[in-house]
N, C-alpha and C positions, 0 to 999 in steps of 0.2 A: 504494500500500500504506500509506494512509493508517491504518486500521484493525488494523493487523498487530498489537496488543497483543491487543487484542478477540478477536482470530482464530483466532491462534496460539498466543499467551501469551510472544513473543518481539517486539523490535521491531527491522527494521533500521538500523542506524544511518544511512545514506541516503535512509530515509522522507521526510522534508519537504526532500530538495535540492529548490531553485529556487524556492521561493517565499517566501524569504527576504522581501524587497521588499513581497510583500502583506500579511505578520504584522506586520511593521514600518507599514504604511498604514492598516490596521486597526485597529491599534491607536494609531496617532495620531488616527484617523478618530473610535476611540471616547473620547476624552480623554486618555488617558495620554501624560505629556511625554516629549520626546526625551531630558530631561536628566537624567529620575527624577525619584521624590518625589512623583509627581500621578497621580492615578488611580486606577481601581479596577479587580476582575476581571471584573465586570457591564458597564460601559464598553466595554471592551475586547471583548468576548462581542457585544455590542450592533454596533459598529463593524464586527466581522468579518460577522454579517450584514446590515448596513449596505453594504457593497461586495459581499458575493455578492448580493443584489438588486440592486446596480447592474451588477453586473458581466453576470448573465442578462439584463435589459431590455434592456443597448447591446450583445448577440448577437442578442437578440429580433426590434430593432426595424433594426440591420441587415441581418438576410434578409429581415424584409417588406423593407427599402429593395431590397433585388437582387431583390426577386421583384418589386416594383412598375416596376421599370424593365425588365424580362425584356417584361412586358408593352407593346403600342402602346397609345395613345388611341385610341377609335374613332373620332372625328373628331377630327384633328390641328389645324383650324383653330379651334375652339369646342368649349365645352360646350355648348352650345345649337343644336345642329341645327334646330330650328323658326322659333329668330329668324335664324339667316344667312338661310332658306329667304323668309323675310318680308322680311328687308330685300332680299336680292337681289331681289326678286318687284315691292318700291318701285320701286328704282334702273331696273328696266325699264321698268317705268310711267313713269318722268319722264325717261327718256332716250327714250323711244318719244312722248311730248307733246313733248320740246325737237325732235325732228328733225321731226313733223308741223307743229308751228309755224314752222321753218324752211324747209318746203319750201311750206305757204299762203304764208308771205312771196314766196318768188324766184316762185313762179308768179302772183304778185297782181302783181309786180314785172315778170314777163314777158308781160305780158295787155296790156300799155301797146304803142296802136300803133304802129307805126316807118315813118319819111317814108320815100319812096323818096329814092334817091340818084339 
């Protein structure tokens, strides 16, 4: 019942409990000193929306944060699904040439004749 003048043409006296702390921030925010003497009404007016835009952006940009983490990755291991796809597709190709080469070796190795005993 921020508005209760406006409204009514009465205002409660318990209108602005609790936000003591932000009028106070606001207005340091917009220049005016803690100890008096410095400042102006313009300042002060500026500061106060100076922290309600900040104050919306960091509600803003906290539910994208819970909405962005609500969600999985579609691939947990990469952004790039076409190069895992590639390299793994490598890794086969040269692990499939090391064991062909390893297996021309033992059978070039095992072609050698053996005396009898």
């Amino acid at each position: 019942m921020r508005f209760g003048l406006a409204r009514f043409g009465t205002v409660d006296a318990t209108a602005a409990e609790g936000i003591e702390l932000s009028v106070i921030t606001s207005t340091v925010v917009g220049g005016v000193a803690i100890t008096g003497g410095v400042g102006t009404v313009v300042g002060a007016v500026l500061g106060a929306l100076l922290l309600s835009v900040f104050s919306s952006t960091l509600v803003f940009l906290a539910g994208a944060f819970i909405l962005a983490a609500g969600f999985p990755r579609w691939n947990a291991s990469s952004s790039y699904p076409r190069a895992d796809a590639y390299l793994a597709h490598r890794h086969a190709l040269r692990f499939k040439s090391e064991v062909e080469s390893r297996m021309s070796q033992s059978q070039a190795s095992n072609t050698t004749p053996c005396s009898p005993h």
